[in-house]
N, C-alpha and C positions, 0 to 999 in steps of 0.2 A: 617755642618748641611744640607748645600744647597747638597751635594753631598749624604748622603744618603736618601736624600729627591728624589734624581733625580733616582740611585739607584732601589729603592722603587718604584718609577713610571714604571720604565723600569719593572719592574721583574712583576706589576699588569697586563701593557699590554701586555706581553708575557704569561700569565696565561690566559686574555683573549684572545688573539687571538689561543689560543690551544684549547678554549672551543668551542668559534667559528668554530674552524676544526672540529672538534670530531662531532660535531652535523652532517652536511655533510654527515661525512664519513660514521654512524651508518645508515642512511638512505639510501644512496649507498648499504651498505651491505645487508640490508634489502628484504627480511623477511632471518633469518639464522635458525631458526626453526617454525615447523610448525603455519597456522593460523588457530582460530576456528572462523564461523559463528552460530550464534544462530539465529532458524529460530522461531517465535512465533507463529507456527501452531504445528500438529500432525505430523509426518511422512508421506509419499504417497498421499500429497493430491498436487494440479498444483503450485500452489505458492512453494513448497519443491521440487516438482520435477524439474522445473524450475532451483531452485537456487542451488542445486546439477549438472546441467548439467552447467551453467556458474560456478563453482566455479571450478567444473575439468576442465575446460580450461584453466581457469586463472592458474590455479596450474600448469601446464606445460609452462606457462613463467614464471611463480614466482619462480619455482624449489625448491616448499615445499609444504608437500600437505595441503592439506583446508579439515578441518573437520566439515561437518554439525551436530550442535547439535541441536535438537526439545527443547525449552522451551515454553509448552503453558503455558498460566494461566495469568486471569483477566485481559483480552483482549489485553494480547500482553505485560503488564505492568509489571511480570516479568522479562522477556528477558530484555526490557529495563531499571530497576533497574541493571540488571547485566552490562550493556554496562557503564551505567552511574557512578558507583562503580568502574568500571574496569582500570587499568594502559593503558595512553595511548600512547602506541608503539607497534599497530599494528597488536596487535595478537589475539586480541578479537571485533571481528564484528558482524553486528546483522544484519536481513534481516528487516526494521522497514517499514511500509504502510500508509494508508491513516488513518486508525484507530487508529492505536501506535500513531502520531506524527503529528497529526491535529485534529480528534474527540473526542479524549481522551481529549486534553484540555480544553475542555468545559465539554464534560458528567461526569467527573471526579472534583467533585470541591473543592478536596483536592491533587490535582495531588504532586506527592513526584519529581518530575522533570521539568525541563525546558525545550521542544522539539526542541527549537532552542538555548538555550544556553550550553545544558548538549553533546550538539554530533556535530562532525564534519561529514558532507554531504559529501559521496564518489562520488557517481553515481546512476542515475535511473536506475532502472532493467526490469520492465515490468509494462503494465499498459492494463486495459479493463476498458470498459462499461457493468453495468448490464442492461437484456435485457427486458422490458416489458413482462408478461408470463402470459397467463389464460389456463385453462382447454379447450378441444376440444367443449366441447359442450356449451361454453361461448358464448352467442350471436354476442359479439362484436369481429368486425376483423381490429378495428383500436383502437388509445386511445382513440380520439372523439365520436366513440361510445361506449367503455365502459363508458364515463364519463357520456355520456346520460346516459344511463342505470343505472348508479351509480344513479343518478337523479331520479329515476324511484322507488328509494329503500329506503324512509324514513331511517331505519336502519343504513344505508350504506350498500358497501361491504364490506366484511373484505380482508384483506391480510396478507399473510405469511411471515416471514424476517429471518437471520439467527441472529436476536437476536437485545435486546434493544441497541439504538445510531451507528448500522449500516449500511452500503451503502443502504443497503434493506429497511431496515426502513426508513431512511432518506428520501427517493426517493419515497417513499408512504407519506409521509407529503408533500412533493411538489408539489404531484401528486394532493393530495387533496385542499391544498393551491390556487393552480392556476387552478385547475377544477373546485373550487369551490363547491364538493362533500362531503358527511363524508366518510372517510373510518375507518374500526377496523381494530388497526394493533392487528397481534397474533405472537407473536413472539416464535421463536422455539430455543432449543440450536445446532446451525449449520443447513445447510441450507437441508440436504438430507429430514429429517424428513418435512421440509416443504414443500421440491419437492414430497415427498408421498402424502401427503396430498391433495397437487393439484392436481395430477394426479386422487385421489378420489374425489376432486368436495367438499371438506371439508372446502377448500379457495377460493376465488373466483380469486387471481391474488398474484403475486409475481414480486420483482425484483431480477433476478436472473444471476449468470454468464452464459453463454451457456455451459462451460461444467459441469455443471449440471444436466440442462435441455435437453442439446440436445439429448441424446438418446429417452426422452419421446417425442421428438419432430420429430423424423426422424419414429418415429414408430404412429405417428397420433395423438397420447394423449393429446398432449399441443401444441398450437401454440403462436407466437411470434408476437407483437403487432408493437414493436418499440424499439431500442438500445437507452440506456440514455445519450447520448452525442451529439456531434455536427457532428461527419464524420463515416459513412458507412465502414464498415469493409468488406475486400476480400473476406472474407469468408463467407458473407452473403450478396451480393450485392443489394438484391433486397428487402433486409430489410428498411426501412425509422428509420433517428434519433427520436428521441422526436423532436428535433427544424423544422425537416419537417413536421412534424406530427402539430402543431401549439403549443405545449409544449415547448418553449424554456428554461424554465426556470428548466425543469424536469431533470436534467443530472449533472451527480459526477463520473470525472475520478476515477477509483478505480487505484491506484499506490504502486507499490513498490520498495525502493531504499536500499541500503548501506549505512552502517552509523559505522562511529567509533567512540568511546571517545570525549570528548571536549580536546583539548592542544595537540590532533597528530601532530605531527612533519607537516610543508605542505608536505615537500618532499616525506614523506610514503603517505599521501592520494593523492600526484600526482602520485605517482608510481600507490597504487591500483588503482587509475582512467584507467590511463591507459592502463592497463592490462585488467580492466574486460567492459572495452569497446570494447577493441578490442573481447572478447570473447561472447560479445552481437551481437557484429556485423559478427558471423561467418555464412557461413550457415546452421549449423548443429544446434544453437539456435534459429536463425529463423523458422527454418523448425519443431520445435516442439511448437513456441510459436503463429505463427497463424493461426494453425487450431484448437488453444484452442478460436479463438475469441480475440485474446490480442494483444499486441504491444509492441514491442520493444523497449526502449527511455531511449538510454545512453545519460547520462549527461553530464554536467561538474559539478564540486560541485557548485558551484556558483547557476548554474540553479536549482537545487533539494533544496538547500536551499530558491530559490524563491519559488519554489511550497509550501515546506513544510510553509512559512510565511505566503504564499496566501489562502491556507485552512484554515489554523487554523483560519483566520477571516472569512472565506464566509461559512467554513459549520459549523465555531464555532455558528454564527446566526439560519441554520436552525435546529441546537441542541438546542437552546435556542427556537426556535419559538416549534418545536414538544414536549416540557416539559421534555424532557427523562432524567433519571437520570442512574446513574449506578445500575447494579442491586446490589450490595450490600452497596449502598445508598440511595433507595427508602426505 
């Protein structure tokens, strides 16, 4: 008895330690056929273009190509259904943002997902500040005097956003918050029709990315008050943040990172780590990503999963303080 007992021991750890190899090895071998990223915008807009130039890089050390697919729809909340559903080994990633996987868990309060339990954190990709933006003929040429001014305006001002429970939005309840102002948000679907808008004097201010804004800007139309963050960007050095401005509180990295499945192997999310770090850090992604205004901020997973935990509570509150619901839960 003792000897097929022993036998029988022998023959389980040799079944486990084969399982044990095989994990390894498949991860080594990895990727052996192509990966898809899902990107939760339209096609040709900077966030897709972006992630179509790091993903062919990384594709030339991975040695399989990367195919970007567009799933928009219900703020990002497709694509991530699909990530979340998806087998995880590696072959299906998502481009996910501040929106996906921090302000959806609040404006959302039936969310079908977990942002930090349902996906494994590859790496940050790129991150801006929306920029303080009024019309040319707007009195004020700082935020402190629009706020005056706001003051001046029982009504309020209004302002323009690319839509309910987004950066835009958000950053005009803050605005209002600690200026102590009313403003009307008017929210638009996507941000062009609101930079129209401005530019006709039909809104009185928006927060917007600079490539946006910045052709109406270089051509006279709209000037730039203050970037909603804490550090001045190269490319506009003579811009002051909100926190120089005496707005500290007025600022929301906008970020986007990589994200695979929850239960990826580590060894595949340390492979893609390091791969599309290296391909963040070239200079051929640099040189397209700051003269949109933006920044570059490869991760480690570790860190992108701090960010993504640290939103979800600080701008889960200014969702809660601005009322906003989704729109297809108002």
């Amino acid at each position: 008895m003792n000897g097929k007992f022993l036998r029988f021991g022998l023959l389980l750890a040799a079944l486990m330690i084969g399982v044990g190899c095989a994990a390894p090895s498949r991860a080594d071998d990895y990727p052996t056929r192509p990966i898809t990223i899902l990107v939760p915008f339209p096609a040709g807009g900077s966030s897709d273009i972006v992630m179509r130039l790091v993903a062919s890089k990384a594709s030339e050390a991975l040695k399989q190509p990367i195919i970007i697919e567009n799933r928009a729809g219900a703020a990002g909340n497709v694509a991530v259904m699909a990530i979340r559903n998806a087998q995880p080994d590696g072959y299906l990633l998502m481009m996910g943002h501040t929106g996906t996987h921090a302000i959806n868990a609040t404006l959302y309060s039936d969310l079908k997902f977990d942002p930090v339990k349902d996906f494994a954190p590859i790496t940050g990709l790129i991150s801006f500040n929306n920029i303080l933006t009024v019309p040319a003929a707007s009195p004020a040429k700082t935020p402190a005097e629009l706020v005056a001014y706001a003051k001046t305006k029982p009504e309020g001002l209004s302002y323009g956003s690319q839509g309910v429970g987004t950066g835009g939005h958000l950053l005009g309840v803050l605005l209002a918050k600690h200026g102590g102002v009313n403003l009307v948000h008017v929210p638009y679907r996507g941000i062009a029709p609101a930079v129209t808008d401005l530019v006709a004097g039909r809104v009185d201010m928006l927060f917007a990315a600079y490539l946006s804004t910045g052709p109406h800007v270089e051509t006279g139309k709209l000037r730039l008050l203050a970037i909603a963050g804490t550090q001045r960007h190269p490319r506009l050095p003579d811009l002051p943040t909100t926190q120089e401005a005496g707005f500290p509180e007025v600022q929301m990295q906008q970020w986007f990172g990589l994200f695979a499945p929850a239960k990826t192997p580590t060894a595949i999310v340390q492979k893609l780590n390091a791969e599309f770090v290296k391909a963040l850090r070239s200079d051929e992604v640099r040189d397209k990503v700051l003269p949109q205004v933006a920044f570059v901020i490869p991760t480690t997973p570790d860190e992108l999963g701090a960010l993504v935990a640290r939103d979800i509570v600080r701008l889960g509150q200014v969702v809660k303080d601005s009322g906003a619901k989704a729109p297809d839960e108002r």
